[in-house]
C-alpha positions as CSV (number, residue, x, y, z in Angstrom):
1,X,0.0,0.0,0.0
2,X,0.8,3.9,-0.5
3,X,3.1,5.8,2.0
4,X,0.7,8.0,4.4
5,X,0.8,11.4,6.1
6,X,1.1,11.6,9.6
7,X,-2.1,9.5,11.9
8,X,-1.8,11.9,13.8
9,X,-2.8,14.8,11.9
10,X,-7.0,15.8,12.2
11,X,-9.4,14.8,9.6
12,X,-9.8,18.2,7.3
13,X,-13.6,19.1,7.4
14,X,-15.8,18.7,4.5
15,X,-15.7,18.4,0.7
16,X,-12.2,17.7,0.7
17,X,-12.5,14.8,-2.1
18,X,-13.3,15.8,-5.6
19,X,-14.4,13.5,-8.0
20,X,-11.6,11.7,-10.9
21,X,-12.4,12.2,-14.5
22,X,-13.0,8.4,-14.9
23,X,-15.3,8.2,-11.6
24,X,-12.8,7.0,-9.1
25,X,-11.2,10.4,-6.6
26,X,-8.8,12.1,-6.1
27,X,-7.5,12.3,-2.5
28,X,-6.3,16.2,-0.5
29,X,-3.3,15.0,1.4
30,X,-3.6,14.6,5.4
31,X,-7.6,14.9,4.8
32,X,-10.7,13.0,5.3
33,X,-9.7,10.6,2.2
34,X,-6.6,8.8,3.8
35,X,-4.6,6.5,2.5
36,X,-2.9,3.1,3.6
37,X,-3.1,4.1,7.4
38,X,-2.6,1.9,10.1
39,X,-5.3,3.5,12.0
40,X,-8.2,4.0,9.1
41,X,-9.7,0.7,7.2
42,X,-11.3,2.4,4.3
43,X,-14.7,0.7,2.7
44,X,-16.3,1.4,-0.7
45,X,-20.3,2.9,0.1
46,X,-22.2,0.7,-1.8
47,X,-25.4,3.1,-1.5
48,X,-26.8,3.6,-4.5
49,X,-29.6,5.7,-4.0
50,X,-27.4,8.8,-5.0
51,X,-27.7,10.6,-1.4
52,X,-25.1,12.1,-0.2
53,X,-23.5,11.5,3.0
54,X,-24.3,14.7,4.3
55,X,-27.7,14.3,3.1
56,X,-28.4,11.0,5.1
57,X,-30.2,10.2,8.2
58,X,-30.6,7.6,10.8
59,X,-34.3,7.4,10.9
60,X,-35.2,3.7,10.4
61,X,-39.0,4.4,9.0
62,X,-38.0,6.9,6.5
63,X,-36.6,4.8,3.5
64,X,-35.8,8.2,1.5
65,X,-32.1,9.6,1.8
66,X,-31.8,6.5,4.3
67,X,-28.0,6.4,6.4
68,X,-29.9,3.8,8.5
69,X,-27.7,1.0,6.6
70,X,-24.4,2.9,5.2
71,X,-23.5,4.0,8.0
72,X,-25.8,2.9,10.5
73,X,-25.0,-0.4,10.5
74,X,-21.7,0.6,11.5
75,X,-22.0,3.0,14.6
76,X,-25.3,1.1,15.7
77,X,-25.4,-2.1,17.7
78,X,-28.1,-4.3,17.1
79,X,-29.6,-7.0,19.8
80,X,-28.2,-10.1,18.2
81,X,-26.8,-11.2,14.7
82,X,-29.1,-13.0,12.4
83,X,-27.0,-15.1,10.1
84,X,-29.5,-16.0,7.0
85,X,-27.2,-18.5,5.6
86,X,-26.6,-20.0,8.8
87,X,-30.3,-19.9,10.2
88,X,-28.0,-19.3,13.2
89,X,-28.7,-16.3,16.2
90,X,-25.3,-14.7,17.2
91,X,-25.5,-12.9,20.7
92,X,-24.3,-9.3,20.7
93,X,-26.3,-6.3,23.1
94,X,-28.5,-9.2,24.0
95,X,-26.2,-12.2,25.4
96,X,-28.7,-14.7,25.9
97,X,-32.5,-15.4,25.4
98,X,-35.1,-18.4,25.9
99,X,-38.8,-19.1,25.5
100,X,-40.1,-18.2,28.8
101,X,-43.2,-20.2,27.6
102,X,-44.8,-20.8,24.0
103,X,-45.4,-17.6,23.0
104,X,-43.1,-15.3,24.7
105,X,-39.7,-14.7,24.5
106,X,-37.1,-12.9,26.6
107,X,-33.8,-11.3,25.4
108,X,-31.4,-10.4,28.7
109,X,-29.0,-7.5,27.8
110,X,-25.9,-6.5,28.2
111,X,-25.0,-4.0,31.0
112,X,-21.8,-2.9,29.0
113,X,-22.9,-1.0,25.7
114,X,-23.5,2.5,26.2
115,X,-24.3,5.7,23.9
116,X,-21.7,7.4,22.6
117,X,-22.6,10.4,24.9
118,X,-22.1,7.9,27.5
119,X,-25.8,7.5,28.7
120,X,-26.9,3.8,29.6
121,X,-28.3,1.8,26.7
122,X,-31.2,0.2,27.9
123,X,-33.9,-3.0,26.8
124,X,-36.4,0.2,26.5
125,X,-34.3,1.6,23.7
126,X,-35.1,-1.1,22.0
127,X,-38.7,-1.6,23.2
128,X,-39.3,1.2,21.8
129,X,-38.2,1.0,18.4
130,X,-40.2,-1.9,18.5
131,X,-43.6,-0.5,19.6
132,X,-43.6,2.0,17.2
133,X,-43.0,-0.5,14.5
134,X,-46.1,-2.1,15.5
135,X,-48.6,0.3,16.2
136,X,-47.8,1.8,12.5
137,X,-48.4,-1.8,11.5
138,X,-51.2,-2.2,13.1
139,X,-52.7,1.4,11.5
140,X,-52.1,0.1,8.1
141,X,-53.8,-3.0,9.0
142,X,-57.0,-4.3,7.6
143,X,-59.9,-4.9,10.1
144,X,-59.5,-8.4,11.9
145,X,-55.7,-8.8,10.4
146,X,-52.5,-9.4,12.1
147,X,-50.5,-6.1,11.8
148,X,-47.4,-8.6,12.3
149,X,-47.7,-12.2,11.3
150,X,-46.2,-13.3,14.3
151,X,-45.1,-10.6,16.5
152,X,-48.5,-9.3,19.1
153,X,-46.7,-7.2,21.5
154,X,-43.0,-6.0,23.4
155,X,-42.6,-5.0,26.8
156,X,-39.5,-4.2,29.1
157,X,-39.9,-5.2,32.3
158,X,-36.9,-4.4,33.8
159,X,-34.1,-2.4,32.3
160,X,-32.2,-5.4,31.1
161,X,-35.4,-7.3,30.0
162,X,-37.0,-7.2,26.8
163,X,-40.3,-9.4,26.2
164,X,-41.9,-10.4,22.9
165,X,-45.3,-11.7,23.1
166,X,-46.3,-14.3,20.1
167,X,-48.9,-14.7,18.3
168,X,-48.3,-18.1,18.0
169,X,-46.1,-20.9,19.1
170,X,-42.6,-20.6,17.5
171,X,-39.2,-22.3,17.4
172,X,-36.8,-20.4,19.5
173,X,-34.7,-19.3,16.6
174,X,-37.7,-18.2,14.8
175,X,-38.9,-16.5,17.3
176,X,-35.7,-14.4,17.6
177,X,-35.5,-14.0,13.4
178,X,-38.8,-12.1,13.3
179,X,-38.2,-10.1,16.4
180,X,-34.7,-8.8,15.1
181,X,-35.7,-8.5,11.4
182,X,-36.7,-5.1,9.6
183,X,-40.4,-4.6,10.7
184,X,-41.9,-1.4,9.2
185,X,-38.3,0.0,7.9
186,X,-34.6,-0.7,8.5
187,X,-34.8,-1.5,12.2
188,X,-33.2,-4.9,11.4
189,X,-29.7,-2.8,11.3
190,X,-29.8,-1.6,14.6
191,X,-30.9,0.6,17.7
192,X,-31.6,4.0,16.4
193,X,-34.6,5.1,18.9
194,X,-33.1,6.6,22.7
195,X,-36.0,6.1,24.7
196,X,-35.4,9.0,26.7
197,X,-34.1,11.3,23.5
198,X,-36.7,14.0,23.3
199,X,-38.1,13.5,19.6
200,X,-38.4,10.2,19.5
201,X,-39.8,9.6,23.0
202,X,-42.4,12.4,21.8
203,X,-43.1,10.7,18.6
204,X,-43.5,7.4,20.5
205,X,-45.8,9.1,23.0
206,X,-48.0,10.2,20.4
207,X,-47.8,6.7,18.3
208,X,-49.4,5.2,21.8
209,X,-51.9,7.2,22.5
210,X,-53.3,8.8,18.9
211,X,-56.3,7.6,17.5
212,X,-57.4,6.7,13.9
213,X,-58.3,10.4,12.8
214,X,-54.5,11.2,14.0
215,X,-52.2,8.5,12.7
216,X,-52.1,9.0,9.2
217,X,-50.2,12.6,9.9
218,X,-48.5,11.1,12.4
219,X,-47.2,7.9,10.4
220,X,-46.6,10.5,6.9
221,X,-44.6,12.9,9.6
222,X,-42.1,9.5,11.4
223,X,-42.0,8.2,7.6
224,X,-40.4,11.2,6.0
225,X,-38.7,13.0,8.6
226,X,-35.1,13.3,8.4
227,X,-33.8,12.9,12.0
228,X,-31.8,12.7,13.5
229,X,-29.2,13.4,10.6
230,X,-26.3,11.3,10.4
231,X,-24.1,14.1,11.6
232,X,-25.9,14.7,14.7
233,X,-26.3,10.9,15.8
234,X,-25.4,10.0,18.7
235,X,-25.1,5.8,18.5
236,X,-23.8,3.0,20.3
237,X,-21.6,0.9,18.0
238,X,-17.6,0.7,17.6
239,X,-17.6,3.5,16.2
240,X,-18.8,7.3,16.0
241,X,-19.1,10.0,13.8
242,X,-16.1,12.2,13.6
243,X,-16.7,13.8,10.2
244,X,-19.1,13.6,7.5
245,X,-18.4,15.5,4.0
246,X,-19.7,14.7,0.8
247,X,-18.1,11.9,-0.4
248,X,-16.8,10.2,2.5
249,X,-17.5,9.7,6.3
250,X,-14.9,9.2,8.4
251,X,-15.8,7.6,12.5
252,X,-13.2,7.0,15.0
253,X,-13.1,4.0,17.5
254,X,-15.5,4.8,20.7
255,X,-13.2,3.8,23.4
256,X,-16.4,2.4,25.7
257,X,-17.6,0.4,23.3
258,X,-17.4,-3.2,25.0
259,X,-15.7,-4.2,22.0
260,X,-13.0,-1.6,21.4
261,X,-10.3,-3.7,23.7
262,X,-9.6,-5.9,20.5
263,X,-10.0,-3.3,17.5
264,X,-6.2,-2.5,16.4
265,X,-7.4,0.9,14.6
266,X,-8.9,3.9,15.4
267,X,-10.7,5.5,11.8
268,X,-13.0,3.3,10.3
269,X,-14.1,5.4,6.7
270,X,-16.7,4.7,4.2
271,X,-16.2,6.2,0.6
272,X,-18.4,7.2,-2.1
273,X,-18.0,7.3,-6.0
274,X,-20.1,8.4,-9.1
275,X,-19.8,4.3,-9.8
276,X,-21.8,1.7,-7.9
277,X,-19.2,-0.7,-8.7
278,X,-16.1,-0.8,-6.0
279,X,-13.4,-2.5,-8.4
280,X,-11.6,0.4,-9.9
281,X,-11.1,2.0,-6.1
282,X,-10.5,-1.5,-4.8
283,X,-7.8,-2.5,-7.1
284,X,-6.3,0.7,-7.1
285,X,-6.0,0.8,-3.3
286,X,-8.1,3.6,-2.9
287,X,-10.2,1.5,-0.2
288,X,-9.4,-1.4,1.8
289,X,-13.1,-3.4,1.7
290,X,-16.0,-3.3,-0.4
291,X,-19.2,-4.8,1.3
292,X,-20.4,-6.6,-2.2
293,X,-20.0,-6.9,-6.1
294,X,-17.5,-9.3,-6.0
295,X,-16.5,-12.2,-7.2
296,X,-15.2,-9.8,-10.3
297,X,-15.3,-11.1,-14.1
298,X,-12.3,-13.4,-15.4
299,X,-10.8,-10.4,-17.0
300,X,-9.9,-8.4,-13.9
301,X,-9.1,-11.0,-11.7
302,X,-5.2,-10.2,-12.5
303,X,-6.0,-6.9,-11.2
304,X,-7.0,-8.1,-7.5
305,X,-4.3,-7.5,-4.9
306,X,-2.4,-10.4,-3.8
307,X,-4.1,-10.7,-0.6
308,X,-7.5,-10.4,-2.1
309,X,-10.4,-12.3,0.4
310,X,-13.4,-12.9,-0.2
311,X,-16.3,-12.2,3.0
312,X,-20.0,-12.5,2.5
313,X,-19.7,-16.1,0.2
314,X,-22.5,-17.9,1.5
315,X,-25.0,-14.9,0.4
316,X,-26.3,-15.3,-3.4
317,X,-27.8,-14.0,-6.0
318,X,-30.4,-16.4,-8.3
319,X,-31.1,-15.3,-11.9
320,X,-34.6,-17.0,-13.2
321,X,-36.3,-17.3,-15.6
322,X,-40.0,-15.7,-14.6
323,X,-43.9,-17.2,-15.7
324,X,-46.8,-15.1,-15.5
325,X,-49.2,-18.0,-13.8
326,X,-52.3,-15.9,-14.8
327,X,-54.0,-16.3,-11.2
328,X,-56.9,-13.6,-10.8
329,X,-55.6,-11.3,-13.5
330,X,-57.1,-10.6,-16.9
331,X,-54.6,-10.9,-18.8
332,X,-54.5,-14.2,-21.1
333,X,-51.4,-15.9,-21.1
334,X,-49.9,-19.4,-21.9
335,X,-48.8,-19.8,-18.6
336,X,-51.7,-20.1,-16.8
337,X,-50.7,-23.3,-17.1
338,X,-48.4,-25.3,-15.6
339,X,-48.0,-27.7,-18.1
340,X,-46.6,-24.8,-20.4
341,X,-44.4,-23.5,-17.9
342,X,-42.7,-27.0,-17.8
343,X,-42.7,-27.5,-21.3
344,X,-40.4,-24.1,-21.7
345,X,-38.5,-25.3,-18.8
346,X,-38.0,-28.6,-20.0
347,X,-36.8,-26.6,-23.4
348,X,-33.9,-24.6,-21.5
349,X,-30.2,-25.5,-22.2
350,X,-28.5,-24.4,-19.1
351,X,-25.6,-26.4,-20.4
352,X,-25.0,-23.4,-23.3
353,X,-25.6,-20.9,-20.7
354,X,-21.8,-22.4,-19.4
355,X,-20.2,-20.2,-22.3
356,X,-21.8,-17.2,-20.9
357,X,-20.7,-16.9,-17.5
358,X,-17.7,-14.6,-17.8
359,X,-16.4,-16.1,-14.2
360,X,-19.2,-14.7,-11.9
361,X,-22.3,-16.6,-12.8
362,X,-22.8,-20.0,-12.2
363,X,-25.2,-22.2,-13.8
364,X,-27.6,-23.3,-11.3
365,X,-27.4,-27.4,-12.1
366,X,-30.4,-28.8,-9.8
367,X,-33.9,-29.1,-10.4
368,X,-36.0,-25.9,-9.3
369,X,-36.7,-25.8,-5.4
370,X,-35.9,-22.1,-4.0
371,X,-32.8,-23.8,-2.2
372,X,-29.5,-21.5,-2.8
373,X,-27.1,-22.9,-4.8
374,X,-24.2,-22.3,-2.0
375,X,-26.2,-24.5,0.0
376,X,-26.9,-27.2,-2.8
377,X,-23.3,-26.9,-3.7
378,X,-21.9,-27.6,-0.2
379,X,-24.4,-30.2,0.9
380,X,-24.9,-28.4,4.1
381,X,-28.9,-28.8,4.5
382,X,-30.5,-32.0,4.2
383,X,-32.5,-30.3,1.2
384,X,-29.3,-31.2,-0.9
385,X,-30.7,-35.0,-0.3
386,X,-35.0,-34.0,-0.4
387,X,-34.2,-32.6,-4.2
388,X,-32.3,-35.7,-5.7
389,X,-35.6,-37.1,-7.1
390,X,-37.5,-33.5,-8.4
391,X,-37.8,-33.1,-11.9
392,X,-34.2,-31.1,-13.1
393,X,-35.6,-29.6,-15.8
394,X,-33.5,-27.4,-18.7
395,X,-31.4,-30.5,-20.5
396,X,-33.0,-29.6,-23.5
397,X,-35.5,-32.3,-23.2
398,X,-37.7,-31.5,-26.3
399,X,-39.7,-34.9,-26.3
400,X,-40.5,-34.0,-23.0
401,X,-41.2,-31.0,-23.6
402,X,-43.3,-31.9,-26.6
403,X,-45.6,-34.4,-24.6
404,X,-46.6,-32.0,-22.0
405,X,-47.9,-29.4,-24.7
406,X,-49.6,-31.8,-26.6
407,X,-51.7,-32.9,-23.6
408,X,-52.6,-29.1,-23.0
409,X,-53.9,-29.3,-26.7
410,X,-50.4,-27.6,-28.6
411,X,-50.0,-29.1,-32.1
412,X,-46.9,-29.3,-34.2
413,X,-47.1,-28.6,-38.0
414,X,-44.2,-28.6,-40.3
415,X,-41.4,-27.4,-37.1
416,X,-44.2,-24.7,-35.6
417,X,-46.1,-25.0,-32.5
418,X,-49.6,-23.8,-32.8
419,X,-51.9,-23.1,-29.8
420,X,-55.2,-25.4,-29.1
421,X,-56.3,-22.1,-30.6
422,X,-54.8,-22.5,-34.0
423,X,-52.9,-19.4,-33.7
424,X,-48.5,-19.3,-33.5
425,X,-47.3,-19.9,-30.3
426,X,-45.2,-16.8,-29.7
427,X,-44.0,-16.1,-26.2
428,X,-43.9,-12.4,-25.2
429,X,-40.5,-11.7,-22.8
430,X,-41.0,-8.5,-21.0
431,X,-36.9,-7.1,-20.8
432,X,-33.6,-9.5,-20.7
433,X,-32.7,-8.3,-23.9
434,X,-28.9,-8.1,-22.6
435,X,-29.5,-10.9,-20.0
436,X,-27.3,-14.4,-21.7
437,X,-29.3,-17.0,-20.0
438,X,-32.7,-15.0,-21.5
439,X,-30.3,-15.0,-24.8
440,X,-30.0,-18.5,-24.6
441,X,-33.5,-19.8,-24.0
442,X,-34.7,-17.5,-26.7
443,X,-32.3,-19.7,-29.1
444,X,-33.7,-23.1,-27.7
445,X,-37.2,-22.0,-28.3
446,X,-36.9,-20.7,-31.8
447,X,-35.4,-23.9,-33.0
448,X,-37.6,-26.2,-31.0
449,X,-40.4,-24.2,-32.7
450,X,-42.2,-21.4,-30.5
451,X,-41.9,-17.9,-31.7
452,X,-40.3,-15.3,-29.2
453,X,-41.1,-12.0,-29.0
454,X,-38.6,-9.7,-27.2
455,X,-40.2,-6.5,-26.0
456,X,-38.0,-3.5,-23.9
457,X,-40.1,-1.5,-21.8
458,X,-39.0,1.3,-19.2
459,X,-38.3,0.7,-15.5
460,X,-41.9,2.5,-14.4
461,X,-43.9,0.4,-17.1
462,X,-41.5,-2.9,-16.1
463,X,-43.0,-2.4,-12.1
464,X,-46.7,-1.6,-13.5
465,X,-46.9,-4.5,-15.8
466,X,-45.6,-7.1,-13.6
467,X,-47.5,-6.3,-10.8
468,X,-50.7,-6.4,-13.0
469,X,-49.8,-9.5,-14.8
470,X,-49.5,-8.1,-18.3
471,X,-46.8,-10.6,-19.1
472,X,-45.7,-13.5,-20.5
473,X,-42.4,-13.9,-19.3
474,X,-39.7,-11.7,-17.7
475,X,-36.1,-12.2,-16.3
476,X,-35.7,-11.7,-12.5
477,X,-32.6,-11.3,-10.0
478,X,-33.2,-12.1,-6.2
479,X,-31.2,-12.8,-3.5
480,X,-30.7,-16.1,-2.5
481,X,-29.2,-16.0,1.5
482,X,-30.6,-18.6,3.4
483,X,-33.0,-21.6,3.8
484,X,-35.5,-20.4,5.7
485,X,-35.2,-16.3,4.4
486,X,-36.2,-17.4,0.8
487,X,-39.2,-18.5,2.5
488,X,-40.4,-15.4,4.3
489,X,-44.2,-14.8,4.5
490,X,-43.5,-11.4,3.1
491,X,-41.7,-12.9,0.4
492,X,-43.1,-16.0,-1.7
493,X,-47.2,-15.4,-0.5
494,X,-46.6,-11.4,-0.6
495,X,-43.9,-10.2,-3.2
496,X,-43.2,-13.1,-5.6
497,X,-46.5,-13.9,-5.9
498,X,-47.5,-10.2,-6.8
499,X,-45.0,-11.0,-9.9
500,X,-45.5,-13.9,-10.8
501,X,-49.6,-14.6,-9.9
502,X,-49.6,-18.2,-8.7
503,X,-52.7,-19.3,-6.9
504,X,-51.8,-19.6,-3.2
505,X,-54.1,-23.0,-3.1
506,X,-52.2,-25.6,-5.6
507,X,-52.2,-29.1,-5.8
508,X,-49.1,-31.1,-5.8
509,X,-48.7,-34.8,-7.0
510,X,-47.8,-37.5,-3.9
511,X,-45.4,-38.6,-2.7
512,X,-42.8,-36.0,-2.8
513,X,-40.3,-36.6,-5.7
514,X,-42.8,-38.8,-7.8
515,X,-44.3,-36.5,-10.6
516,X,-46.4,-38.9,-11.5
517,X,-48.5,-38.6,-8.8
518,X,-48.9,-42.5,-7.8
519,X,-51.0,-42.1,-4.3
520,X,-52.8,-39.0,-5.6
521,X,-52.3,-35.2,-5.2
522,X,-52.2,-33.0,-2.0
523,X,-53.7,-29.5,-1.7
524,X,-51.9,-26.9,-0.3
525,X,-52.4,-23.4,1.3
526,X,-48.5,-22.0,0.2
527,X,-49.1,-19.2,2.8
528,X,-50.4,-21.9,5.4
529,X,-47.8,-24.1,4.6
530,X,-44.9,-21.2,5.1
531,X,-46.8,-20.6,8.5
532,X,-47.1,-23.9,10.1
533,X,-43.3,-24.6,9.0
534,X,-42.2,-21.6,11.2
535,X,-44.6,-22.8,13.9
536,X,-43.4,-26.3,14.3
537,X,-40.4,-26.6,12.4
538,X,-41.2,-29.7,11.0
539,X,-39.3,-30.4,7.9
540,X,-42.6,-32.1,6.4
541,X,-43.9,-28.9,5.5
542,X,-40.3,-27.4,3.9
543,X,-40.3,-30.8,1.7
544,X,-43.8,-30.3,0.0
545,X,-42.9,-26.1,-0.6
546,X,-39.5,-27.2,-2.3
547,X,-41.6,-30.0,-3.9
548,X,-44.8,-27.2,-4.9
549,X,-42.2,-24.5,-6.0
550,X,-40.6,-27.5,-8.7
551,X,-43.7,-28.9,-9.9
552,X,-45.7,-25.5,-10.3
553,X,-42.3,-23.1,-11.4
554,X,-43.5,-20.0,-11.5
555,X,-39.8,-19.2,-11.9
556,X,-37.1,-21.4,-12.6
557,X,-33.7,-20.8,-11.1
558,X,-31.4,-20.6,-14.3
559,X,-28.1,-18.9,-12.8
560,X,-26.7,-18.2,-9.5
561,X,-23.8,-16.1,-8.1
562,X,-22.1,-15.6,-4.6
563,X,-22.9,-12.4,-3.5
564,X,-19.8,-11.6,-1.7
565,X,-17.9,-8.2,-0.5
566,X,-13.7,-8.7,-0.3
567,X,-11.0,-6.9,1.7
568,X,-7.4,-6.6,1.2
569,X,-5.7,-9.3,3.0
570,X,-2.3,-8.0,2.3
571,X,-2.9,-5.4,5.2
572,X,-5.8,-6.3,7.1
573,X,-7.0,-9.7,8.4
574,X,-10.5,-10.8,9.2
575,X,-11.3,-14.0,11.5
576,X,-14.7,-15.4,13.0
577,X,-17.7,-17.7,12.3
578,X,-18.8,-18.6,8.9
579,X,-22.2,-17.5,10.1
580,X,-20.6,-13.9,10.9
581,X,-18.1,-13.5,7.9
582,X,-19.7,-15.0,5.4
583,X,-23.6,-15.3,6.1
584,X,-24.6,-11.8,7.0
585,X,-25.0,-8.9,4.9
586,X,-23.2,-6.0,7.1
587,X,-20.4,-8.6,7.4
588,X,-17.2,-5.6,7.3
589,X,-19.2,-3.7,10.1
590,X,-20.2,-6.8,12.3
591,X,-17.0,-8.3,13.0
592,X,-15.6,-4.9,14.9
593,X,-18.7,-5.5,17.1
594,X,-18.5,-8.8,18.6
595,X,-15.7,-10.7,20.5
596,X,-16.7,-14.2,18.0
597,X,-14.9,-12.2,15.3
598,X,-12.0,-10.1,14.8
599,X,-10.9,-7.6,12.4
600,X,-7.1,-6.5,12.9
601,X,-5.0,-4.3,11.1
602,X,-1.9,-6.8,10.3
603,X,0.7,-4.4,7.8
C-alpha cells in the first residue's frame, strides 16, 4: 500500500474529495480521504440511491435519503446477529435469550454497551423501536388482520429485559428472526430510537396514544422526517461520527464500546463514488473493503491485490427465468398453465448458458426448489438430499417437452407449435434483452419451434406491468441468502406472488419426488404451509414447498452467483464464524462488534 501522512494529523472538514475524470477520486493530502493508514480501514459505500453522506439520516422508518444502513450499521449495535445463511442467532447487546413459555420470548442484555454520549443503553431503547414499529403496522392493517404475522406485542420489564409476546407458538430461533428483522423499515440494522431522547420519545408518546383520525399525519410525519441526521447521531456501536463530507465519512473507535479492547485501529471510513461498482477504487487501493460486487469477471481477476479475500460467500444471488401464472388477473397468457411453464422449462439448455458466464455466474445445475445454490453446492442442508428425485428440468428435453404441450392441446405442423387455438405460439419476454441466460432460452425455443417475441419496456412500465400480470415472461434477480429467508411470509405469499400470480391453493402430485402422482395429489395453502413450517419446524412442510415450487415453477432458477464483499488481505485480516463472515449482509461492520470475530490491522 501507499506511504501516508502523519495518523496523527486531524481529519480536514468537508468536501475535501473531488471527483476523478474516470469516476474514481482524487484524495487532498492529510484529509478525510486517507490513504494506507494503520489507523483507518477504508470501505467502498455501496449506497446507490445517490444521497449524499451529508444528506443521510438515521431514521429507520423513513426509506428516503436513508444512512440507517451505510453508515448505521456501523455506529449502531443491534440486539443479536441473524445469520440467513446460517439460520443461526449470534448474541451481541442481548447475550442470551429463551422461550419463557410458548409464545413469549425474553432477550437479557448487556449491562456494558453505552451511547456514545455515555448514557446507559437500555432494553427500553429497543422496546421502543419496537412499539412504534407495530402500532404503525397495526394502523395500516385491515380490520381483523395481524399487523405482524407473528409478533402481538414488546414490553421491558426491567431495564435489562425485553419481552416479545407471540402470536403463535414458534421455534426459539424463529422466534428471535422475526423479532430482530426489519419490521416497518430498517430497524433490522440496529438501535436507532433513545428512549429518553426527546423527539423520539415524543413521537413514541404520540404513536401510543393517537387515534385513527391522528395516525395518518403522524405515520406520513415519522415516515419522512429526516432525524436525527447522520451528523448529529449519537449511536452505540464501535464506532462514531467524527466527520461527514460529501463523499466520504470518516468515524473513530468509541473507546467504551465493550468491544473496542480488540480493534487495532482507530478510523474506520466509508467512501463514495459516481460508480456503484467498488473494483476500480479496490484494485487501485483507494479502499481497503467493499461490502459486495464481487467475485469480479475473469478479465480483472489479474487486477486483484495479492491478498484479495473474499467475505459474505455464502450470500447469493439467483437469476430465473419468470412465468406469469395468470391467477386472478385478466390478462391471457400461456402460462396459466403449468404444463406450459414446464414445457419451456423442459426446453432450456443451461448447459450453453456455461459459455456465458464470464467467471461470476454460475449455472444453477439442480432441479427448481428455492434452495440457494451455495447451500446445494456444499451439501450443508438435508434439502441437498429431499431434491435428488425433483424433476431437473432445462437438458434440452424437447420430447418431453413436446408431450406436455400436446396434452394441453399444442399441435406441431411442419417445425411450428400452434396453440389449441390454432394461432402461432409466440412467447412475449417482458426485458432480458442483454441478460445471456434470457439470450440462450430464446435460441432453444426458436429452433424447437415457439416464436419469441422480445419487448424492452422502461423501469416505471416494467414495475406496472408485472404487478398487473400483463406478461408472459420476464427475467428476475433475487437474493438467494438462506434456507428459511427465501421462505419469508412477506416474500413467496406477498412479493413473488404479486410478480408472478400463482394461486396460493395448488395441488401437488404424492409422494414427494414422484411427478407422477402415484398415491394422488395434495392440496396446499403456500401461505399456510410457510406458517405452520415456522410454527413447528417440521421439515414435512419445507419438503412439499421445495416440492410445490418444482412442480408449479412459476420461476425457474437458471443462474446463480455468490454475492460476496472482499478486503485486502495484504494489510488487514478478518477471522470469526462462517455465520458472521460469510452469512450476513453487514459482514465488514459486524466483525468490529462482537468478540466471536476479529478484524485486525496486520501491515
Amino acid at each position: 500500500m501507499q506511504d501516508n501522512d502523519s495518523q496523527d494529523s486531524g481529519p480536514c472538514r468537508r468536501d475535501v474529495l473531488k471527483y476523478g475524470a474516470a469516476g474514481g477520486t482524487a484524495l487532498a493530502a492529510g484529509c478525510l480521504g486517507g490513504s494506507s493508514s494503520t489507523d483507518r480501514f477504508r470501505v467502498f459505500d455501496p449506497e446507490t440511491s445517490g444521497t449524499l453522506p451529508s444528506q443521510r439520516h438515521c431514521n429507520p422508518y423513513n426509506p428516503t435519503q436513508r444512512g440507517t444502513w451505510h453508515p448505521g450499521a456501523l455506529i449502531h449495535d443491534r440486539p443479536v446477529i441473524y445469520s440467513p445463511a446460517e439460520d443461526e442467532v449470534y448474541p451481541l447487546i442481548a447475550t442470551d435469550w429463551e422461550m419463557a413459555d410458548d409464545t413469549t420470548l425474553e432477550f437479557t442484555f448487556s449491562d456494558e454497551w453505552t451511547w456514545h454520549n455515555g448514557d446507559q443503553l437500555v432494553a427500553d431503547d429497543w422496546v421502543m423501536q419496537l412499539q412504534m414499529a407495530l402500532a404503525m403496522l397495526e394502523f395500516q392493517a385491515e380490520d381483523g388482520e395481524r399487523p405482524h404475522q407473528f409478533l402481538e406485542s414488546v414490553e421491558a420489564p426491567d431495564e435489562y429485559t425485553a419481552r416479545v409476546s407471540l402470536h403463535d407458538p414458534l421455534s426459539e430461533t424463529v422466534a428471535v428472526q422475526n423479532a430482530t428483522a426489519a419490521i416497518f423499515g430498517d430497524e433490522a440494522r440496529g438501535i436507532f430510537t433513545k428512549h429518553d431522547d426527546d423527539q423520539w420519545s415524543e413521537w413514541h408518546s404520540q404513536l401510543m396514544e393517537a387515534d385513527d383520525s391522528e395516525m395518518e399525519t403522524l405515520v406520513g410525519e415519522l415516515t419522512s422526517e429526516s432525524y436525527p441526521m447522520v451528523e448529529d447521531v449519537v449511536g452505540n456501536g464501535p464506532f462514531q461520527v467524527a466527520d461527514i463530507g460529501d463523499n466520504v465519512m470518516v468515524f473513530e473507535k468509541y473507546e467504551d464500546h465493550p468491544n473496542a479492547d480488540n480493534i487495532n485501529f482507530s478510523e474506520f471510513s466509508i467512501h463514495l463514488y459516481e460508480n456503484d461498482i467498488p473494483t476500480q477504487p479496490y484494485v487501485n487501493g483507494e479502499v481497503d473493503g467493499a461490502h459486495n460486487e464481487f467475485p469480479v469477471k475473469d478479465d480483472v481477476k489479474s487486477q486483484l491485490p495479492d491478498g484479495h479475500t473474499l467475505v459474505r460467500e455464502n450470500l447469493s444471488t439467483n437469476k430465473l427465468l419468470t412465468f406469469n401464472c395468470g391467477h386472478d388477473v385478466s390478462y391471457d397468457t400461456p402460462f396459466s398453465n403449468a404444463n406450459v411453464r414446464k414445457a419451456v422449462c423442459h426446453v432450456f439448455d443451461r448447459q450453453q448458458v456455461v459459455s456465458v458466464l464470464e467467471g461470476v455466474n454460475q449455472v444453477f445445475d439442480w432441479p427448481p426448489c428455492r434452495v440457494p445454490g451455495t447451500t446445494l453446492e456444499d451439501g450443508s442442508h438435508d434439502a441437498a438430499e429431499w431434491i435428488q428425485d425433483f424433476t431437473k428440468y432445462g437438458q434440452n428435453d424437447t420430447e418431453r417437452a413436446a408431450e406436455l404441450l400436446e396434452e394441453e392441446g399444442y399441435t406441431l405442423e411442419d417445425g411450428e407449435w400452434y396453440t389449441p387455438d390454432g394461432e402461432r405460439f409466440e412467447i412475449d419476454i417482458m426485458n432480458g434483452s442483454k441478460q445471456k441466460h434470457i439470450g440462450v432460452l430464446k435460441d432453444n425455443l426458436n429452433e424447437f419451434g415457439i416464436a419469441t417475441n422480445q419487448e424492452q419496456v422502461d423501469d416505471a412500465t416494467f414495475d406496472e406491468r408485472r404487478h398487473a400480470g400483463e406478461y408472459d415472461m420476464m427475467p428476475d434477480t433475487s437474493s438467494a441468502n438462506g434456507v428459511r429467508a427465501m421462505w419469508a411470509l412477506d416474500l413467496v405469499p406477498g412479493w413473488l406472488q404479486s410478480i408472478t400470480h400463482f394461486d396460493p391453493e395448488a395441488e401437488i402430485p404424492m409422494p414427494v419426488g414422484d411427478p407422477d402422482g402415484s398415491e394422488g395429489t395434495k392440496t396446499i395453502n403456500v401461505e399456510e404451509h410457510i406458517r405452520e413450517w415456522q410454527i413447528t419446524d417440521d421439515d414435512q412442510y419445507h419438503r412439499e414447498l421445495l416440492w410445490w415450487w418444482n412442480q408449479t415453477v412459476p420461476q425457474m432458477e437458471a443462474m446463480f452467483q455468490p454475492d460476496a464483499g472482499a478486503y485486502n488481505g495484504d494489510n488487514w485480516t478478518i477471522d470469526g464464524p462462517d455465520g458472521i463472515v460469510h452469512g450476513v449482509d453487514d459482514a465488514l461492520y459486524l466483525v468490529t462488534k462482537t468478540d466471536e470475530a476479529t478484524m485486525e490491522y496486520t501491515g
